[in-house]
mmCIF file of the C-alpha atoms, coordinates in Angstrom:
data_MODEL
# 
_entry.id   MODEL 
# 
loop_
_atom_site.group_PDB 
_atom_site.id 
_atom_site.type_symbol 
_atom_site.label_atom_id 
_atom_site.label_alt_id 
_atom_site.label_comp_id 
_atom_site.label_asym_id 
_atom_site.label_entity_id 
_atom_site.label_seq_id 
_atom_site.pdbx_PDB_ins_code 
_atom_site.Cartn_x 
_atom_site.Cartn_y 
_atom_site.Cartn_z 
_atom_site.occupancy 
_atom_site.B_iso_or_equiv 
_atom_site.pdbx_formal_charge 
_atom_site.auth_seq_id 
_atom_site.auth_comp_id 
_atom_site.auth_asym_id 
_atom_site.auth_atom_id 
_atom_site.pdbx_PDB_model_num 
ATOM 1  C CA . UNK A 1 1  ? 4.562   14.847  5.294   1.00 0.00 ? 1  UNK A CA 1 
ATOM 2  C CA . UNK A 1 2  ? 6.285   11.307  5.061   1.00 0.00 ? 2  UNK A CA 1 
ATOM 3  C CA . UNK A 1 3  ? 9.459   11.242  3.341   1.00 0.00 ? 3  UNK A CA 1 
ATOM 4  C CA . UNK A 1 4  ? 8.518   9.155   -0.190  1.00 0.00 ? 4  UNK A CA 1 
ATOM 5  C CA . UNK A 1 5  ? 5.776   12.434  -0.773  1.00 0.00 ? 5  UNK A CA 1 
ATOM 6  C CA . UNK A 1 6  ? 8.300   14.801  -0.152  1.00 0.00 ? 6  UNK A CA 1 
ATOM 7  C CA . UNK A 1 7  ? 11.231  13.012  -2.656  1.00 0.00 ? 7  UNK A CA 1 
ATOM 8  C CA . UNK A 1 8  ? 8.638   12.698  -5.253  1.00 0.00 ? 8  UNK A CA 1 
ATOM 9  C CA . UNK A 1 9  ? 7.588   16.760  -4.580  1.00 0.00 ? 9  UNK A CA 1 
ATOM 10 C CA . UNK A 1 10 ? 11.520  17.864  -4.532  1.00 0.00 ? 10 UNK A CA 1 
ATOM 11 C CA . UNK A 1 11 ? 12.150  15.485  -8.049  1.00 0.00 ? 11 UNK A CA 1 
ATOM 12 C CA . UNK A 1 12 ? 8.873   17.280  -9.303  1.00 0.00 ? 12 UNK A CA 1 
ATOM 13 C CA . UNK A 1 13 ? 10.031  20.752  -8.602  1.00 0.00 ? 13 UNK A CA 1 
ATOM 14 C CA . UNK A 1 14 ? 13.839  19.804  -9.887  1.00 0.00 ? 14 UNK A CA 1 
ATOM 15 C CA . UNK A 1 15 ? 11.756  18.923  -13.047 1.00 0.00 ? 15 UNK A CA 1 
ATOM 16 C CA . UNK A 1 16 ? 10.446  22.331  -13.390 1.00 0.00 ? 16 UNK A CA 1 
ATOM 17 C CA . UNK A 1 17 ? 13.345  24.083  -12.587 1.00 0.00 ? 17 UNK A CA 1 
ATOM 18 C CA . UNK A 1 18 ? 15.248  22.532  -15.355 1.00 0.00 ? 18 UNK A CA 1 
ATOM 19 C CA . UNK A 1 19 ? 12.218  23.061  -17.752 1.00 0.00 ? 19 UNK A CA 1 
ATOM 20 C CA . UNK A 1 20 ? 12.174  26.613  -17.252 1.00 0.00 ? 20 UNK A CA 1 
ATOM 21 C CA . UNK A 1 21 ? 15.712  27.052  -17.879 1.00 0.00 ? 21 UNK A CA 1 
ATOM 22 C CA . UNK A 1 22 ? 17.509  26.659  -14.300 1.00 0.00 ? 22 UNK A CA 1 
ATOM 23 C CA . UNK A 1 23 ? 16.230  30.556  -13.029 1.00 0.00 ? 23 UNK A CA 1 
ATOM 24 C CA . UNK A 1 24 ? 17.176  31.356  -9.769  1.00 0.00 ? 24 UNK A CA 1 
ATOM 25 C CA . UNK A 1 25 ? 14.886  32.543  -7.401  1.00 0.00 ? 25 UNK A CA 1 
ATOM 26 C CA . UNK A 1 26 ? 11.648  30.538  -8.254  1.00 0.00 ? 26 UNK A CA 1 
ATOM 27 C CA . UNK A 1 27 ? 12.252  27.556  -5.935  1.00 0.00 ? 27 UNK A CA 1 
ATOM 28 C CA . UNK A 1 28 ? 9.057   28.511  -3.755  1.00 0.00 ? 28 UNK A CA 1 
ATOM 29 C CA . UNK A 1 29 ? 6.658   28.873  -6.939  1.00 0.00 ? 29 UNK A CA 1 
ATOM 30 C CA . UNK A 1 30 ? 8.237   25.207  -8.420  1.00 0.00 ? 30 UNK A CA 1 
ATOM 31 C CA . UNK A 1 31 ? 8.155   24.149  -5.084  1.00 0.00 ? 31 UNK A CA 1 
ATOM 32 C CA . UNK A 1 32 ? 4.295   24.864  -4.507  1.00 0.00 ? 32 UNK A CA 1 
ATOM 33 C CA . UNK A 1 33 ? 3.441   23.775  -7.993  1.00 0.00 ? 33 UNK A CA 1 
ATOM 34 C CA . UNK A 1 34 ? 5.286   20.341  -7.612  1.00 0.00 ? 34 UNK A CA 1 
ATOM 35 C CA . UNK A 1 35 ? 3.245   19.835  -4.468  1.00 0.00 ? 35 UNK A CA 1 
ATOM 36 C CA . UNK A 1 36 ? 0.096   20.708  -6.047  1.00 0.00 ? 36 UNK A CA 1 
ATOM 37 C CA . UNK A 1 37 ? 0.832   18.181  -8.632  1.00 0.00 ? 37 UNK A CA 1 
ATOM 38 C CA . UNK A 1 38 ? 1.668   15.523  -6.447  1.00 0.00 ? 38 UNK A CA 1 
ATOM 39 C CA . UNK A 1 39 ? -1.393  15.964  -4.505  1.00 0.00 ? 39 UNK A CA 1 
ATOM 40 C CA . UNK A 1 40 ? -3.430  15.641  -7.707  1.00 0.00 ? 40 UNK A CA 1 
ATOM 41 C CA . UNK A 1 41 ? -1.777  12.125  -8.623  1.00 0.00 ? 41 UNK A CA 1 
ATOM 42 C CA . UNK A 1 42 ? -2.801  11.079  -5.387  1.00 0.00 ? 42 UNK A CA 1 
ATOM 43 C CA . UNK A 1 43 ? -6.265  12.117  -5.371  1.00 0.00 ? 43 UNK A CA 1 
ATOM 44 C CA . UNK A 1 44 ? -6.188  10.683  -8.599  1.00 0.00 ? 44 UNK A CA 1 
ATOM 45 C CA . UNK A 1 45 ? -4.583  7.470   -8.554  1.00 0.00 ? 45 UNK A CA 1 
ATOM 46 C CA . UNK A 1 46 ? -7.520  4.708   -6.468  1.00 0.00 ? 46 UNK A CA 1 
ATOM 47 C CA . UNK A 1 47 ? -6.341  3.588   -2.837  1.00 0.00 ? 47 UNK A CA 1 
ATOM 48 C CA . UNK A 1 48 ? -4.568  0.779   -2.074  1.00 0.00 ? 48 UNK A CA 1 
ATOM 49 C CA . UNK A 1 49 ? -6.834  -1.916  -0.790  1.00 0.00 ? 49 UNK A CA 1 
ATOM 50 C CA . UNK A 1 50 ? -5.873  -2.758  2.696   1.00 0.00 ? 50 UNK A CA 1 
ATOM 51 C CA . UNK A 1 51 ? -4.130  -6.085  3.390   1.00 0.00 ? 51 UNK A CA 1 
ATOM 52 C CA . UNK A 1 52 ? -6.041  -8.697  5.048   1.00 0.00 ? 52 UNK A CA 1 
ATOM 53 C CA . UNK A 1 53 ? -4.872  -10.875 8.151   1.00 0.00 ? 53 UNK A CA 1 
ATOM 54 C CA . UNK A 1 54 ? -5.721  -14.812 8.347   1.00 0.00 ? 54 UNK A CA 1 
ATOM 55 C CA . UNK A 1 55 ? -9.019  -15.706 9.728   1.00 0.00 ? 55 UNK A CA 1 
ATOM 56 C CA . UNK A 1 56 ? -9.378  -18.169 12.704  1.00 0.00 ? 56 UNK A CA 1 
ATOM 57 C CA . UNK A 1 57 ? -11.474 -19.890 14.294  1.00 0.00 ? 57 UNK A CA 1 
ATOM 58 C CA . UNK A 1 58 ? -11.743 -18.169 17.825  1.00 0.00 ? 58 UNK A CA 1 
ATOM 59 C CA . UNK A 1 59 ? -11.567 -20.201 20.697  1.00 0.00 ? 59 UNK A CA 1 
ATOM 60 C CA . UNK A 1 60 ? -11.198 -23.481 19.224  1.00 0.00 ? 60 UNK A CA 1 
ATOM 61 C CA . UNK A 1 61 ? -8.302  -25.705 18.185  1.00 0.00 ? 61 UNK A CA 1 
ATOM 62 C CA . UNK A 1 62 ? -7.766  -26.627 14.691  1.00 0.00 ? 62 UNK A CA 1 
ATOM 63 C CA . UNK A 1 63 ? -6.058  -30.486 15.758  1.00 0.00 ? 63 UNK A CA 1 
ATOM 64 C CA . UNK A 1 64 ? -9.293  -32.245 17.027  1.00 0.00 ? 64 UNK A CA 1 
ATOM 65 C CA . UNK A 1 65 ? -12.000 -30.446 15.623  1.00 0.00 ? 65 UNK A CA 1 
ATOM 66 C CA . UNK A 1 66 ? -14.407 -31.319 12.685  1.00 0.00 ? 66 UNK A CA 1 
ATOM 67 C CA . UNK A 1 67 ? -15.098 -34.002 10.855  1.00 0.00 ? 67 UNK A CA 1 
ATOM 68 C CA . UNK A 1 68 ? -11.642 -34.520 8.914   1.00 0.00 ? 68 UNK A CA 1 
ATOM 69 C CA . UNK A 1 69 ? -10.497 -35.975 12.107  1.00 0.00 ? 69 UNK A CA 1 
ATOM 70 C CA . UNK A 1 70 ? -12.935 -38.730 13.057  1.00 0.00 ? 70 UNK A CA 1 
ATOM 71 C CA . UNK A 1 71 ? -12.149 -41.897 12.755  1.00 0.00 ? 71 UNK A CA 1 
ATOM 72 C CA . UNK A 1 72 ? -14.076 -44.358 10.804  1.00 0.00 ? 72 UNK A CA 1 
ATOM 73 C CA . UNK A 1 73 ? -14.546 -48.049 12.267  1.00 0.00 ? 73 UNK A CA 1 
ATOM 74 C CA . UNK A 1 74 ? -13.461 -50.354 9.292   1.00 0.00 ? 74 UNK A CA 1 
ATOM 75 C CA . UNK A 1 75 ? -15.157 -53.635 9.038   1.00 0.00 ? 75 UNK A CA 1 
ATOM 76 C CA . UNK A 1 76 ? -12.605 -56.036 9.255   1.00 0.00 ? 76 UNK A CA 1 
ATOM 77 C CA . UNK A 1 77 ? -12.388 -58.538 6.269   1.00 0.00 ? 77 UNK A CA 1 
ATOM 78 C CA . UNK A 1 78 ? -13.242 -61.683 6.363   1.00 0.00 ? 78 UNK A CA 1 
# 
């Protein structure tokens, strides 16, 4: 389980214990509720979308290539 899941599972079973009046002896039952609860905003909540990289051009180089770099012969004025 990585560690943000489990703070947000141990603040939502912390929630219920102080909802229900601070018993002792019901951490297991908040415990497993909090998770299920958790599990459900996840499920519910959409993915993230995945980040992207840059594309590039494979295998060619980006200095001398294309037609931004031609030169154009000017006329000269006369």
């Amino acid at each position: 389980m990585n560690s943000e899941k489990q703070r947000r599972i141990e603040e939502r079973a912390y929630e219920l214990w102080e909802a229900e009046g601070q018993l002792h002896g019901k951490h297991e039952e908040h415990w497993h509720r909090a998770a299920r609860d958790v599990e459900a905003e996840e499920s519910a909540r959409p993915a993230a979308p995945a980040k992207r990289s840059p594309r590039r051009a494979a295998g060619r180089s980006t200095a001398n290539s294309g037609s931004h770099s031609r030169r154009r012969n000017k006329k000269p004025m006369a």
